[in-house]
NUKOLKE-482318 format. One record per residue (C-alpha): x, y, z; residue in one letter. Coordinates in steps of 0.2 Angstrom, whole numbers, plus 5000, padded with zeros to 4 digits. Layout:
<numis>
XYZA...
</numis>
This chain:
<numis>
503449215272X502049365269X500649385280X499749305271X500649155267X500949135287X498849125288X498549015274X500148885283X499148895297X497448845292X498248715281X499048635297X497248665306X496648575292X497648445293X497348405311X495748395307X496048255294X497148165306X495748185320X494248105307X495747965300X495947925321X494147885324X493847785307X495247725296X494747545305X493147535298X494147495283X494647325276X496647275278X496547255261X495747425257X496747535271X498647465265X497947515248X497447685252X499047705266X500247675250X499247815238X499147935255X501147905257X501347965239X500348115242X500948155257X502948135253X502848235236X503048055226X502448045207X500947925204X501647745203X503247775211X504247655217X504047635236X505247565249X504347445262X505347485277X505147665274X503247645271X503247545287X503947655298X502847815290X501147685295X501847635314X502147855313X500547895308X499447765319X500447845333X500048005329X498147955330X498147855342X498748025350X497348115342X495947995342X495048085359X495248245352X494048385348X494048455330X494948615330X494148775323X494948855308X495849035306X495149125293X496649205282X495849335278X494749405291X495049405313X494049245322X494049075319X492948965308X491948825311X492648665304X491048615296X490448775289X491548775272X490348905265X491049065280X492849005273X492349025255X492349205253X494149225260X494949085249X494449105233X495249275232X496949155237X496549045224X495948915235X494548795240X493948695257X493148565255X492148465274X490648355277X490048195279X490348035269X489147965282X488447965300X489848015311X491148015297X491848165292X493048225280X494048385276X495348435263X496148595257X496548635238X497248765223X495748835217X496048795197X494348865191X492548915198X490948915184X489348945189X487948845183X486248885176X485348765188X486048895203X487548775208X489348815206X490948705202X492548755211X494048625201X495348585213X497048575209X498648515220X498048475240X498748535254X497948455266X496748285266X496448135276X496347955270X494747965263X494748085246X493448065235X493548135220X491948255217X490848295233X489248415235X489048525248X487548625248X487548715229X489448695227X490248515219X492048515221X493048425208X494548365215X495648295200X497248265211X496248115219X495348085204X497348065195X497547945211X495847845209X496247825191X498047745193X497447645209X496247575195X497647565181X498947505193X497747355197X496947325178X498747305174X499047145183X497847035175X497047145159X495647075161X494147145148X492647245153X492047415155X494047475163X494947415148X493747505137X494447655146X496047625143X496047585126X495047745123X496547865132X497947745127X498347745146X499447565143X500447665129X500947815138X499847835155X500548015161X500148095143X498448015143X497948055160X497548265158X496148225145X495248075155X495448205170X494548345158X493348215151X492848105167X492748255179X491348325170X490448185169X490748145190X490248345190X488548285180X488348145196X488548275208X487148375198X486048235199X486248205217X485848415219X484248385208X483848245220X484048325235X482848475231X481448345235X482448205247X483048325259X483148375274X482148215275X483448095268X484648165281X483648135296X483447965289X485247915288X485647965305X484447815311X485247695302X485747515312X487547495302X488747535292X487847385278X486347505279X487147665274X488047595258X486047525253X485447695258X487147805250X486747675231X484947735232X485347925229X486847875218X485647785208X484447915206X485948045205X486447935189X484747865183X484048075182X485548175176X487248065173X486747945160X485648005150X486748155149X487948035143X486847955129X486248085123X488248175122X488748015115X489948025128X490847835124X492547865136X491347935151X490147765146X491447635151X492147755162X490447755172X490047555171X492047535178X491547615192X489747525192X489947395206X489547325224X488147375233X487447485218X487547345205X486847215217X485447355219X485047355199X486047205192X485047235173X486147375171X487647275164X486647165151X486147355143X488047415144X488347255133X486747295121X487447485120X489347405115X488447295102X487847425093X486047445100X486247645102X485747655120X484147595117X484147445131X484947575141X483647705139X482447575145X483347515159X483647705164X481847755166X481347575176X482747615186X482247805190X480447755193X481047595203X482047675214X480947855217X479847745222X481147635235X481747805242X480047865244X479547705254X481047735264X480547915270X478647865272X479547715283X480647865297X479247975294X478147875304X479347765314X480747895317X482347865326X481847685329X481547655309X483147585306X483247375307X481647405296X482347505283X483647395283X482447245279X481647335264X483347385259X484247205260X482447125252X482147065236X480947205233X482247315232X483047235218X482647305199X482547145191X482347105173X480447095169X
</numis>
């Protein structure tokens, strides 16, 4: 192995650790139902396994007990800083940005933050393709992972960078398929389906939804960059006084809301973007649409023929509606601080915070 290859092995092992270290402190915090499901994708992955390969139960057994040993082991452990492969010294863990400049030119992206208070995540990737946009923010596309944890979301924004990582955005999609599947049921998901053919041939289907769906999750992370220009560092600060985990998923659907209300879907409507449509209300659910439950009456008005124009409606109610909520919330810390908490989890879990039909 080059010298080169020997550093990038051993930052993707550091890398790793560190996944395994955040996975220790919080892979409970998920549902049974929800961790088996994300154990059996993160087996895949990890053992070089084809999407929807068959799985042997006593070997996936045996890999869990492995793996909840190893963080057991893990789980007191300090997060370990990274070597940098191209430069003497180690890297901080959190500071993706001092990494940056020495992967690209090895065609690779890193990828760490916070998918909430106290819950980190870290992942290392082929670098497929960086584009710089007009607004100042880049796009770094990410292509086979080397390293990750259990928690992979597909797109993330960190600072002026979105990474697009379409290996768990393949994963995501056939998690979905793979469930649709048992029941067909109609809706939004089976509009996706029947727009890429994914139950005629899912493999040949799947490059095009990746092309297609990851710009518009890249137009969800722009949103959420035009969002922060006025939320943050405020919205920060905010977070970290939150009582619960139930507060942050109120508190995380606010900016997705906004994200989506100011950049994603009106982007959509006016592209005529029908695949990314359905692709965006399959994805529509839990906290966000118990936040704006009128959303789904417009998706039906839009598939009837209406051209958008419920949607456009709900669209501007929902970015006033909301700037207003997420502005109530700031005013709320500002002038209660760290002790602000139960009460923004009042106004949030309120009826007030609701965009209902008028």
């Amino acid at each position: 192995m080059s010298r080169s290859g020997d550093a990038v092995a051993a930052l993707t092992c550091a890398v790793q650790t560190n996944c395994h270290i955040a996975d220790a402190r919080h892979a409970a915090d998920l549902t049974l139902c929800t961790y088996l499901l994300q154990m059996r994708e993160f087996y895949r992955w990890e053992q070089g396994l084809p999407l929807g390969a068959p799985l042997e139960r006593d070997a996936v057994g045996a890999w869990i007990a492995e793996r909840e040993r190893t963080w057991a082991d893990l789980a007191d452990h300090e997060f370990v800083a990274l070597p940098g492969p191209a430069a003497p010294g180690a890297c901080n863990p959190f500071d993706p940005d001092a990494l940056r400049p020495q992967l690209e030119p090895l065609g690779l992206a890193y990828g760490a933050g916070l998918a909430g208070p106290d819950r980190p995540g870290f992942f290392l990737a082929e670098l497929l393709e960086t584009r710089r946009l007009a607004d100042g923010v880049t796009v770094q596309v990410c292509g086979r992972e080397r390293a990750r944890g259990l928690f992979a979301p597909p797109a993330a924004l960190l600072g002026d960078v979105v990474l697009l990582r379409r290996e768990s955005l393949a994963r995501w999609v056939w998690e979905k398929f793979e469930s649709f599947s048992l029941k067909r049921a109609d809706g939004a998901f089976k509009a996706v389906v029947d727009s890429y053919g994914l139950d005629r041939d899912f493999h040949r289907a799947l490059p095009k939804l990746l092309d297609e769906q990851g710009e518009m999750l890249v137009l969800h992370e722009l949103g959420e960059h035009r969002a922060g220009r006025w939320l943050e560092p405020a919205w920060a600060e905010l977070r970290s006084a939150l009582p619960n985990h139930r507060t942050e998923l109120h508190v995380r659907a606010v900016r997705d809301l906004l994200a989506d209300f100011e950049v994603t879907l009106p982007s959509l409507l006016d592209q005529d973007a029908r695949a990314s449509i359905h692709f965006w209300f399959a994805t529509f659910d839990g906290v966000r649409e118990a936040l704006c439950p009128v959303l789904p009456a417009a998706y039906d008005a839009w598939r009837e023929g209406d051209g958008g124009r419920l949607m456009r409606a709900m669209i501007a109610r929902g970015r006033e509606h909301f700037t207003r909520l997420a502005e109530q919330l700031l005013e709320l810390h500002a002038n209660v601080g760290p002790e602000a908490g139960t009460a923004i989890e009042r106004v949030l879990t309120s009826p007030r915070a609701v965009l209902e039909q008028r």
